[in-house]
N, C-alpha and C positions, 0 to 999 in steps of 0.2 A: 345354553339353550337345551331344553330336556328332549325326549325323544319324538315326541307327540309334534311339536312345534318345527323340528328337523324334515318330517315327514311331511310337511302343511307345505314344509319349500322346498323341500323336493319335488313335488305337485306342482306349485307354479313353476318352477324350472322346465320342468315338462310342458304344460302351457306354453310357457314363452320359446322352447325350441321347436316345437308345434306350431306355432304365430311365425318364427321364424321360417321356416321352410317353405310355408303358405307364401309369405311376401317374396322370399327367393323366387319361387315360382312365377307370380304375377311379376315379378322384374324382367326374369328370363323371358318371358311374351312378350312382354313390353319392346324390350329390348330388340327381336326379334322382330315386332310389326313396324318398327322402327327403318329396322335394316330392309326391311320390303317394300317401306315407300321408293318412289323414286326421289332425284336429289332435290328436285325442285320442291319437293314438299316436305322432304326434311330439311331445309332452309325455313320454310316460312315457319307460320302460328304454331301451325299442328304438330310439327317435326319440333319445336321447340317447346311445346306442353308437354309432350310425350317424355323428352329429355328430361325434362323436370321432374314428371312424376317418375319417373327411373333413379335418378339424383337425392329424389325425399326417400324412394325405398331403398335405396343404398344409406343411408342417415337414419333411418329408422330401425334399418337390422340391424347396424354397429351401436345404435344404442341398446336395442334387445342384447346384445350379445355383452355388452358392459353393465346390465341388470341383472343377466346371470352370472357374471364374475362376479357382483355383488352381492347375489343372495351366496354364491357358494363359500363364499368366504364368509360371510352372516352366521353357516350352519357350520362352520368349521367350530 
């Protein structure tokens, strides 16, 4: 891979640990508005959508973070 091409994924890298931090973030609220229901509503719908979207952004960063193990190794 020449040097031009190195530097194009170095840039997504950046991107994607930038994306990642971002979702960190909305996890950590989530997770957090979560812990401030009371219990009765973190049992029902609501308490278990919330879960969920915490569950996808947990699934989604470990894939970001196994895209950048792949570019980095790509630019090796």
């Amino acid at each position: 891979m020449n040097k031009q091409r190195r530097k194009r994924i170095e840039e997504a890298v950046t991107l994607i640990e930038q994306a990642k931090e971002i979702i960190e973030e909305v996890k950590d609220d989530e997770e957090e508005a979560f812990e401030n229901l009371p219990e009765s509503l973190q049992n029902g719908e609501r308490g278990e959508a919330m879960q969920t979207a915490v569950d996808n952004m947990e699934t989604a960063f470990g894939e970001l973070e196994e895209a950048v193990s792949s570019l980095e190794e790509a630019a090796e």
